[in-house]
N, C-alpha and C positions, 0 to 999 in steps of 0.2 A: 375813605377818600372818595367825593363825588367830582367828575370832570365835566362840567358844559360846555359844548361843542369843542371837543379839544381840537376841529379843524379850525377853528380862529387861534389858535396857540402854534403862534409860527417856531421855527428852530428845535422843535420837540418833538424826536420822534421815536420815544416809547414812553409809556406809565408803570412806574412800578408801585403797587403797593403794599407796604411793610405791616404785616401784625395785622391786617384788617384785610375787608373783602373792597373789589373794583367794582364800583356800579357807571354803566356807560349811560347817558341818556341825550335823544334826539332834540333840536329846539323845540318842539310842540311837547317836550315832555314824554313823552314813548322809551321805551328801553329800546337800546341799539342793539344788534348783534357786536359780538364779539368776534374778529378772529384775530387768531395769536399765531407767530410764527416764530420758527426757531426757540423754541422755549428745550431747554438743556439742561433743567434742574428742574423740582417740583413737581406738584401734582394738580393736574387741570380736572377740574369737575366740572362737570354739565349735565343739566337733561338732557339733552341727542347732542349725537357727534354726526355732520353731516358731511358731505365729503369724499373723498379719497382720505385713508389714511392708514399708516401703517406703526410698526413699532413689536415689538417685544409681549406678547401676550403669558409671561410666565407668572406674573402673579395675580393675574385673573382668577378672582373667586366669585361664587355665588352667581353665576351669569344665567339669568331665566332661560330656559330652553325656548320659548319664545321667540328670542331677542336677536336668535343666533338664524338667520337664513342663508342661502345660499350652498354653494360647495362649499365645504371644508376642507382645507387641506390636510396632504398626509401626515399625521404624525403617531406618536410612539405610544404605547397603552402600556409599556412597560409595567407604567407604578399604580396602575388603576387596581382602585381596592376595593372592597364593600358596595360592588353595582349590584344594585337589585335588579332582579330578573325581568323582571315587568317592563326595566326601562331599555333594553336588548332587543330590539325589534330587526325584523327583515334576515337575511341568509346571513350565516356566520364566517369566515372564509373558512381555508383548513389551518386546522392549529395542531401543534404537538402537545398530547397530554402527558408528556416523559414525566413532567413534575406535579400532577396533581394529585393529590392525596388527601384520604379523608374526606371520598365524595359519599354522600349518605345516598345508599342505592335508591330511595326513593325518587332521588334527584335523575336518577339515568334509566331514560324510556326510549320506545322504539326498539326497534332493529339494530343488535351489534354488529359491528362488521367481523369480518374474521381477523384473526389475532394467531400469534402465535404463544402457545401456552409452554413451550419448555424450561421459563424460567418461573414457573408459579411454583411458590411455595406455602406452604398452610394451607392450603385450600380446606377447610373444613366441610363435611358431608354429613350430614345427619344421620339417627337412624332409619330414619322415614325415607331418606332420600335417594334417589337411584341417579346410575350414571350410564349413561348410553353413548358408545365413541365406535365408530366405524375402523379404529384402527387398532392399535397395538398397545394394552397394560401391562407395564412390569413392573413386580410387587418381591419385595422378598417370602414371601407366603401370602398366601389365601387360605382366610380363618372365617369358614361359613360363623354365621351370629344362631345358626339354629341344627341341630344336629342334620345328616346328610352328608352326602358326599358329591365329589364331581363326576365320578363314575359306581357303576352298580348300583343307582338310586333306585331304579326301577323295582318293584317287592313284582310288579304282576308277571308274569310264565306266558310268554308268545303273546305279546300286547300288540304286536303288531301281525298276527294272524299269519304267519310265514310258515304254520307245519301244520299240515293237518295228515298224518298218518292213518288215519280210518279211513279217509273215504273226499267225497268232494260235496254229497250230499245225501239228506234221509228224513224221513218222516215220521224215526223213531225218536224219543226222549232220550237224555243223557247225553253223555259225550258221544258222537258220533262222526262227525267232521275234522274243526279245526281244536286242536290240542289247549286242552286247559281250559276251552268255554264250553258248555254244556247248553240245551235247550227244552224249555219243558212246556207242556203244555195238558190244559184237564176242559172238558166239558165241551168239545167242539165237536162241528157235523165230521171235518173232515180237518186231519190231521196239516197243522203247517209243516212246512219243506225248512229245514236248517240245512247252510252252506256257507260255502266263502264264498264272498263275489269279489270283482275286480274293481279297484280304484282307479278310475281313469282319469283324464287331463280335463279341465272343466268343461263342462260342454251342454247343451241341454239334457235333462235328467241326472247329470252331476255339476250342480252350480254349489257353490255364487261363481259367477264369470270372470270376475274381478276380484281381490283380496286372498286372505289366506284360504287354505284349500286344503286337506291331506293330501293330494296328490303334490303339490309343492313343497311339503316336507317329508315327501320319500316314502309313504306309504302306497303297498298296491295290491294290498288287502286285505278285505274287511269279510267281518262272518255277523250271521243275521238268518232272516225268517222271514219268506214267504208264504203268506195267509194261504190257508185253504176256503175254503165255499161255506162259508155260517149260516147254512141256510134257515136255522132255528133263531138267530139273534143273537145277541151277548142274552148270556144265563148268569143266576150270579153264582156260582162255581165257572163259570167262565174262566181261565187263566192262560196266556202265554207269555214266558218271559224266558231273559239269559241270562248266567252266572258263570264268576269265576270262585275258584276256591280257593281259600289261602293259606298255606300250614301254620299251626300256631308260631312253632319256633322261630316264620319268617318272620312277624310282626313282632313277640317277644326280643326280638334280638335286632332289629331295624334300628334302632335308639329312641323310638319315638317313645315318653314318657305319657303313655295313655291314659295313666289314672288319674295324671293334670288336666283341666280342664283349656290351662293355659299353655299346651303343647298340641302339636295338631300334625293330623298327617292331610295330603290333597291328592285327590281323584281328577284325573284329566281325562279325556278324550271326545275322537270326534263320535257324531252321528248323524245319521240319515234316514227320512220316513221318508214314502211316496204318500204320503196324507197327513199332510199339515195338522200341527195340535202337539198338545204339552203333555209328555210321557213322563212317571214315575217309578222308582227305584228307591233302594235301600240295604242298609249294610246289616250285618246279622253277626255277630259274636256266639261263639259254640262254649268255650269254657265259662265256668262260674255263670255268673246273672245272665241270663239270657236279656241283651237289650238289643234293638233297633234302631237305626238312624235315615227316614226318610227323607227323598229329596226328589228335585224336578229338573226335567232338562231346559225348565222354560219352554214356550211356543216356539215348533217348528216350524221354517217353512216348506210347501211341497218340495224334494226332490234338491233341496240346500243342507249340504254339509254344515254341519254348528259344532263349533268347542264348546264342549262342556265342562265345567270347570269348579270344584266342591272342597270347600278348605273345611276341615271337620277336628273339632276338640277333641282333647281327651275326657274322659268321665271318670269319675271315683268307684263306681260300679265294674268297669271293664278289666276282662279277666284273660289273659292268652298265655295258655301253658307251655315249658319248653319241651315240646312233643311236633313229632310228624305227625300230628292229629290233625285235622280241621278243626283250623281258629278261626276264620273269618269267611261270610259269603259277602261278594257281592254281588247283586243283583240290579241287574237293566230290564224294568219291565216293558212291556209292550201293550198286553191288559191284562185289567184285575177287573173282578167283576167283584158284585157286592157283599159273598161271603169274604171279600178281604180289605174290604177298604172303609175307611169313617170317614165326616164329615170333618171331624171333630180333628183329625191326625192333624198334628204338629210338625211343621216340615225345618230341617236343617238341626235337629237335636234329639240327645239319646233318650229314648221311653225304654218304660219295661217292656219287653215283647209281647206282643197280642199280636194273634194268626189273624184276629178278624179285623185289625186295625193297621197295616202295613204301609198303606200310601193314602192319601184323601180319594176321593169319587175321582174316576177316569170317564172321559167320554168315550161311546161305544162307536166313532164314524171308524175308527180303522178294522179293529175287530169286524165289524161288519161288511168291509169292502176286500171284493175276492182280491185275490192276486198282492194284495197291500203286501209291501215290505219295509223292514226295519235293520239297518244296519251301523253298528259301531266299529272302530280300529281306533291305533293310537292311545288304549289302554295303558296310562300309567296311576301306580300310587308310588308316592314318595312321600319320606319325612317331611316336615316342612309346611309355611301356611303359605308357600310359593309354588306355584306349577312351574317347573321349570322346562325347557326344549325336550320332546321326547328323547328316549337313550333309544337311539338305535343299537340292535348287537345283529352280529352275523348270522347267515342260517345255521353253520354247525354249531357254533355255541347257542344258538335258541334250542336247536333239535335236543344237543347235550340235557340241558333242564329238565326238557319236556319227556327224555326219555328218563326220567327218576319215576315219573308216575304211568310210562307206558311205553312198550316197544315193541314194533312189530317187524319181527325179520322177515324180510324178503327178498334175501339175496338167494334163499334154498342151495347155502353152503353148507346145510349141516350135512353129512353122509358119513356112513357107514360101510365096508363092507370086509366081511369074513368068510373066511370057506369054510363049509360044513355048517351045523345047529351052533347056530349065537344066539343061544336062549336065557335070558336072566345076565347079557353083558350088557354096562354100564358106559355110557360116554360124557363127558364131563361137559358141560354148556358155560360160557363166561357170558353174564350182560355186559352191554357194552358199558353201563353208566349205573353204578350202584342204584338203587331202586328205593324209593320212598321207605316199601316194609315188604313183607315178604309179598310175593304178588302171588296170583293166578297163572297157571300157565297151561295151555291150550297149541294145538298144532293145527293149523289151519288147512295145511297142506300139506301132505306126504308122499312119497312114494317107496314101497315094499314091495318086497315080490311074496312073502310070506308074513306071518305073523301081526305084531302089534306094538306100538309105541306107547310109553306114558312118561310124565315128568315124578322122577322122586328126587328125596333130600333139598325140596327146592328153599333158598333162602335168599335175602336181596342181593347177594354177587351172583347166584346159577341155582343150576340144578345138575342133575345126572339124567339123562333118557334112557330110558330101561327098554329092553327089547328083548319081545318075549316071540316064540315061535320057530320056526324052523327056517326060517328066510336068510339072505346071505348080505342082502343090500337092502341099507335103509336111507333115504332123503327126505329131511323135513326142514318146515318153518315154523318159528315159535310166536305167540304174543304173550308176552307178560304186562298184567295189569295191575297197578297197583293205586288208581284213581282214587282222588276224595273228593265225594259226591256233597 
């Protein structure tokens, strides 16, 4: 239906049109506007709504983001489903995530905030995976995934350098300080100085200043070598180095399954040079096939504490018998000169032994500087392709160990005395700590008024002191040695 000027249409005031569309149009022909009021049914379509206007916005669909300016009012996001992310702009408020689920981790970045964890359940953990908590795990057992234990993992004898019953210091080879490391040295002007030195709080000449440190994990000290005056140079029999030695039966019976390649035990510990540079060492197996296992501490720096840390297979070759014998060295060199070292050495795996191939080429600046010193503490081997926290143990259970392979009484409680000739009488000696094997035994110090002491029947619980002479009163001290060099 079309209307012409329906303002000459008097008495009429609305147009409806039935089943068809309304066209309004001006006298000159032009389309009029429209407006409609009170409309209470139907549906108004236009190109723009201009206006004030209000009403019921719930079946509004497909509305161009465009279209929409202004504030919007508050309403409810209840049933909002399927918004792409893209279209999420600006701060989010805070919301409760009590109900979401099946968020794909990818989707959650940034900083978590803290949570509380006492109702997680399944947490899955890989085996690769580690878990680090400042507080408190209860577990109905702990079941290592690799043989070892929580306590007595330690296989080394005074790894933290706490007994040294010889002495404090010497410029003789072998054991002569601290108990269970020995020091050796061939081809030099003047003999280096083996000792313990003190671990002290970081400081200069014992850094790093900051970070881990042995003195923050309880060690207070360390045994080492001070250079003497090389006033000829590194020679190549040049050599000074440390060792500890390891009875077979401790490594036979550790668990570690050494003839795998795929079981592994690890070497820890710290050390110390006053001359920066990358030192060499290696391990030495005594039963069956003689093989070696070089390795490096890495670049030191001067006068900076460094963990050292060496995760080492087993071999098909390796051989440790269940004997108090020497099964294993190990060896912390200092220098090697060129009758021991190749180009060619392979670092981190077992070869056949060669004397003249032990560690690659060392540089000669420390060997060559007086006074240079080298010091280690914090010696562990454990089962395991894990270093785990050193095992600290007390002094008398360290000294207990250390006296199986040596003991030196000097309390000079031993005494004797009888009236008249106690010549050919016998006094019965108990060690304090059964004894690796039968030892040596030596009197260091005595006091008789006549005659003469000796040790017979001696075996690794005692001896008998046989006292031979005319004398009444006998006082002495004993060392029994029963070291494995």
């Amino acid at each position: 239906m079309t209307v012409i000027r329906p303002n000459s249409i008097s008495g009429i005031s609305s147009i409806t049109g039935s089943g068809g569309d309304i066209s309004i149009f001006r006298a000159d022909g032009t389309a009029a506007d429209l407006i409609v009021n009170n409309v209470t049914t139907g549906v108004v379509t236009a190109t723009t709504f201009v206006g004030g206007h209000s009403g019921n916005g719930a079946n509004l669909t497909n509305l161009p983001a465009a279209n929409l300016t202004g504030a919007l009012p508050s309403i409810s996001a209840a049933n909002l489903t399927s918004i792409p992310a893209a279209n999420i702009t600006g701060t989010l408020p805070a919301i409760s995530a009590a109900n979401l689920t099946n968020v794909p981790a990818a989707n959650i970045t940034g900083t978590l905030p803290a949570i509380d964890g006492s109702a997680l359940t399944g947490v899955g953990v890989g085996t690769a995976d580690s878990i680090n908590t400042s507080g408190i795990i209860t577990a109905t057992a702990f079941v290592p995934s690799e043989p070892g234990g929580l306590s007595h993992r330690n296989i080394i004898v005074n790894g933290a350098m706490l007994i040294n019953q010889r002495g404090s210091s010497s410029t003789s080879d072998n054991y002569q300080t601290v108990d269970r490391f020995a020091a050796w040295n061939n081809s030099v002007n003047e003999a280096p100085t083996q000792s313990y030195f003190d671990v002290v709080a970081p400081a200069q000449y014992h850094l790093p200043m900051t970070g881990p440190h042995p003195f923050k994990e309880g060690f207070r000290r360390a045994f080492g070598v001070t250079n003497g005056n090389q006033t000829s140079g590194a020679q190549a029999g040049s050599r000074i180095f440390l060792t500890h030695s390891v009875e077979a039966k401790n490594i036979a019976n550790s668990g570690w399954d050494y003839t795998s390649p795929s079981s592994f035990i690890t070497l820890s510990f710290w050390v110390k040079s006053s001359v920066a540079g990358n030192f060499y060492g290696y391990l030495y197996n005594f039963d069956g096939t003689n093989l070696g296992y070089s390795y490096e501490t890495g670049n030191l720096s001067q006068f900076t504490w460094t963990k050292v840390t060496k995760t080492i297979p087993g071999h098909a070759s390796l051989q440790f018998d269940n004997n108090s014998d020497q099964g294993m060295w190990i060896v912390f060199g200092v220098y090697w000169g060129t009758n021991y070292t190749d180009a060619g050495n392979t670092l981190n795996q077992w070869a056949t032994w060669n004397s003249s191939s032990r560690t690659p080429v060392n540089a000669t600046n420390w060997f060559t500087t007086d006074n240079a010193s080298f010091q280690i503490t914090g010696v562990q081997l454990e089962v395991g392709s894990v270093a785990t926290p050193f095992e600290h143990r007390g002094y008398d259970e360290e000294l207990r160990r250390c006296q199986r392979y040596y003991q030196k009484d000097t309390s000079r409680n031993r005494r004797f005395w009888g009236s008249g000739n106690v010549s050919g009488r016998q006094f019965p000696v108990r060690f304090d700590v059964e004894m690796r094997d039968t030892p040596s035994v030596s009197f260091p110090s005595s006091s008789i008024d006549s005659g003469s002491l000796s040790a017979n029947g001696i075996n690794k619980q005692g001896y008998y002191t046989n006292m031979s002479g005319s004398g009444r009163f006998y006082e002495w001290q004993h060392i029994a040695n029963a070291e494995i060099n």
